[in-house]
C-alpha positions as CSV (number, residue, x, y, z in Angstrom):
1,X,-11.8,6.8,12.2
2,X,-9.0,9.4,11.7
3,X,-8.6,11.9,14.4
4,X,-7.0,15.0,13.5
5,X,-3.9,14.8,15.8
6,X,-3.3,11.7,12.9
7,X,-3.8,13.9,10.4
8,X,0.2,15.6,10.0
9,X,1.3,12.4,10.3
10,X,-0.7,10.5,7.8
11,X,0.4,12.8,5.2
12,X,4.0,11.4,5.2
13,X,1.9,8.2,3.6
14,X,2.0,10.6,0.4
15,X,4.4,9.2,-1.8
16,X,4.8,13.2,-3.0
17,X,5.7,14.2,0.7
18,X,7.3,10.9,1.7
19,X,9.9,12.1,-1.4
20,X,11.5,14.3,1.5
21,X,12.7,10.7,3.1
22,X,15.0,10.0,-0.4
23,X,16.7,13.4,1.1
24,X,17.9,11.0,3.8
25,X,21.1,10.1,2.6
26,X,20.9,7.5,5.6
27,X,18.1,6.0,4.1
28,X,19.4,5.2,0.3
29,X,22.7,3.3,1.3
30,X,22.2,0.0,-0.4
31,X,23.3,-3.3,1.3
32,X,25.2,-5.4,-1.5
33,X,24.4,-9.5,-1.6
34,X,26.8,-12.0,-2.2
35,X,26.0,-12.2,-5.4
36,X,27.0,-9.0,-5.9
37,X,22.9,-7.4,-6.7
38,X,22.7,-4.2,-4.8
39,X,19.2,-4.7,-1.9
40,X,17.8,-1.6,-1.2
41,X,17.7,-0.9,2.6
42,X,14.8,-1.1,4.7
43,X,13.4,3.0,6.1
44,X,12.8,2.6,9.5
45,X,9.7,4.6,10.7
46,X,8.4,4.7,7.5
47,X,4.5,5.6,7.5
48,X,4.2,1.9,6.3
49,X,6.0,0.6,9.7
50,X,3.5,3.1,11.8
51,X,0.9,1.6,9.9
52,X,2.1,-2.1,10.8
53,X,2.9,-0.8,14.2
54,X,-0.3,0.7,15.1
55,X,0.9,4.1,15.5
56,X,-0.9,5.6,12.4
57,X,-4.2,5.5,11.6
58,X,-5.7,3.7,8.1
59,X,-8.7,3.4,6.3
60,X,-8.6,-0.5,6.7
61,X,-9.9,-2.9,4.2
62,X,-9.1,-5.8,5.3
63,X,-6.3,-7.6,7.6
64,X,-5.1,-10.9,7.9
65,X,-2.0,-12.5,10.1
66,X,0.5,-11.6,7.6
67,X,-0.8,-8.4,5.6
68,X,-2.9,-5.1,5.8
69,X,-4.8,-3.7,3.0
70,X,-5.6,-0.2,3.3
71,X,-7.2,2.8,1.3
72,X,-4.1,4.6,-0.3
73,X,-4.8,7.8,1.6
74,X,-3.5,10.1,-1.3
75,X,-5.5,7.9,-3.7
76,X,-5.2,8.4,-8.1
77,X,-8.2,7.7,-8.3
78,X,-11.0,6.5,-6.4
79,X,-10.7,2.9,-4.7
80,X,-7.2,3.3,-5.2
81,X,-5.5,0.5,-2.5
82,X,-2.5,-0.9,-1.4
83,X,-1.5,-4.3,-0.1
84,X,1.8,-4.3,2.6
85,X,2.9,-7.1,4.1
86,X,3.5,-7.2,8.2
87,X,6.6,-8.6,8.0
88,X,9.5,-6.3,9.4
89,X,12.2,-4.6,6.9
90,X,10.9,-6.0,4.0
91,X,11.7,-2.9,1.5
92,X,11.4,-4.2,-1.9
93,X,9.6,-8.2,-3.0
94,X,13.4,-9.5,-3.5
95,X,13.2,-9.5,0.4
96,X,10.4,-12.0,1.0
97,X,11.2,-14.9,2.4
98,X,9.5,-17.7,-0.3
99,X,7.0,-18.6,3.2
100,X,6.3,-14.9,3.6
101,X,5.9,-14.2,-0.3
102,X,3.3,-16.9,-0.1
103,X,1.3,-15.7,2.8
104,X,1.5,-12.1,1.4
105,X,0.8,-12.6,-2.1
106,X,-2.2,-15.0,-1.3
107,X,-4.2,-11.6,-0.4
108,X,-2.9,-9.8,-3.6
109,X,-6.0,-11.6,-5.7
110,X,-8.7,-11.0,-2.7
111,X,-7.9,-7.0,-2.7
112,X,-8.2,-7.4,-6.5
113,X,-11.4,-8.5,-6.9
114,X,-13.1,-6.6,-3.7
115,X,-12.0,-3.5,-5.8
116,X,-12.6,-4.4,-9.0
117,X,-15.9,-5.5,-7.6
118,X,-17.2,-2.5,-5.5
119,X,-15.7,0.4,-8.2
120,X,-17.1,-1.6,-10.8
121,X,-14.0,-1.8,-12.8
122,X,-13.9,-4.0,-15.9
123,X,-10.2,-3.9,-15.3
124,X,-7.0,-3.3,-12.6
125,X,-4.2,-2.4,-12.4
126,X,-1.5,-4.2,-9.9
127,X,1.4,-1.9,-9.4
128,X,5.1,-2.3,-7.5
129,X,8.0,-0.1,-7.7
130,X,11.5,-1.7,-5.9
131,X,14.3,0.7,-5.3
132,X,14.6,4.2,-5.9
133,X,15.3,3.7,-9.8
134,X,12.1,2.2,-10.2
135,X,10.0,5.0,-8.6
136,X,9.8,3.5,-5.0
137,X,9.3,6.9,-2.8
138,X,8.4,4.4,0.3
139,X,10.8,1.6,1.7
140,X,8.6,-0.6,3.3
141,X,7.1,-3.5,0.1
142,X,3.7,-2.3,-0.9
143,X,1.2,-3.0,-4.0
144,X,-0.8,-0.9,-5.7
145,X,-4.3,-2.3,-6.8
146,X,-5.8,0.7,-9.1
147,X,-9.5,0.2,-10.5
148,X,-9.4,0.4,-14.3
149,X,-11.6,1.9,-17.0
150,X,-11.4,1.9,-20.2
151,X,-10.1,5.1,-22.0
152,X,-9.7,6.4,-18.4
153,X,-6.5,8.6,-18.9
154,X,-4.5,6.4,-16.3
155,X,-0.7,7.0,-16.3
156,X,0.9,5.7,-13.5
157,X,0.8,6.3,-10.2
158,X,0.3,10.0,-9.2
159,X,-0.7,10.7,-6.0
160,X,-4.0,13.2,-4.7
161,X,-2.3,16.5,-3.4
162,X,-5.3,15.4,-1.1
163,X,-5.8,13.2,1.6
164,X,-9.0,10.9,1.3
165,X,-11.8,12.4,3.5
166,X,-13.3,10.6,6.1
167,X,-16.4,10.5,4.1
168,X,-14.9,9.8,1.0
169,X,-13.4,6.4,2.5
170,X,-16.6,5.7,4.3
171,X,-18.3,5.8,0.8
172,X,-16.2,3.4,-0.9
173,X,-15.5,1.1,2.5
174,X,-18.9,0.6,2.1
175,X,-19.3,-0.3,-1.5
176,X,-16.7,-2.8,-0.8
177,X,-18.2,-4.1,2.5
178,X,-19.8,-7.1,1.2
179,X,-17.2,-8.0,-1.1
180,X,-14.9,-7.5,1.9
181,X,-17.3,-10.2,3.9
182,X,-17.0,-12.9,1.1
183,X,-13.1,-12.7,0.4
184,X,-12.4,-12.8,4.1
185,X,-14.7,-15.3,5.5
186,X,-12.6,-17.5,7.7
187,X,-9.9,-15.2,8.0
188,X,-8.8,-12.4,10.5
189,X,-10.3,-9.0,9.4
């Protein structure tokens, strides 16, 4: 449950008020590889990293050893989730390790279907922005799973200039509760 000392701080998990972050100039300096393909560097303290951390509160769906996924908590629409991994300073996918892209992505098809499942969605949407070109407001690797409908007006990612209510994410926690149950079983949750 969210207690409202969390509440200033979970709206940095905005991607609209995390934007203030790309003010950083700190924060955009790329590292280059070898191969000469600019990496975009990691944010430390990014609401991402609290999350991991345990110093900011979540609407959790479910958890395993190697990734959270979470109720986006300035959702586009409703069911809206994302998937990060726990690995440290892991900005964009092109930092996975090929282990750690394999134990992360394995829960990208779980959180699919437990929300295409409890919204009732005849479609989803599976969304990743890496580097500040692309869109990426938050420099920590995270997926976007977005329920689908058809002629529903969807155009992208555009966060709530709300946070999710309590009540709100206890609503569709529960729709996705049993779905939750049979996606996880034998796993950490």
């Amino acid at each position: 449950m969210f207690q409202s000392s969390y509440k200033n701080q979970l709206l940095t998990v905005s991607h609209a008020l995390t934007r203030r972050h790309l003010r950083q100039p700190q924060t955009l300096i790329p590292r280059f590889l070898s191969h000469g393909i600019v990496n975009i560097s990691y944010v430390q303290g990014n609401p991402f990293q609290k999350i991991v951390n345990g110093q900011l509160s979540y609407h959790k769906v479910f958890e395993t050893d190697d990734a959270i996924a979470l109720l986006d908590a300035f959702p586009t629409v409703k069911g809206h989730c994302l998937l990060i991994p726990k690995a440290h300073n892991k900005a964009t996918v092109m930092d996975l390790t090929e282990n750690e892209a394999s134990n992360f992505f394995s829960q990208l098809p779980k959180l699919c279907r437990i929300v295409q499942q409890a919204m009732k969605a005849p479609g989803v949407n599976v969304l990743n922005n890496n580097g500040k070109a692309a869109g990426q407001a938050v420099f920590h690797l995270h997926y976007h799973v977005v329920p689908r409908f058809e002629r529903d007006g969807f155009q992208g990612i555009r966060p709530s200039k709300t946070m999710i209510t309590n009540e709100e994410a206890s609503e569709i926690l529960a729709a996705m509760k049993p779905f939750i149950d049979q996606e996880t079983k034998g796993s950490s949750s």
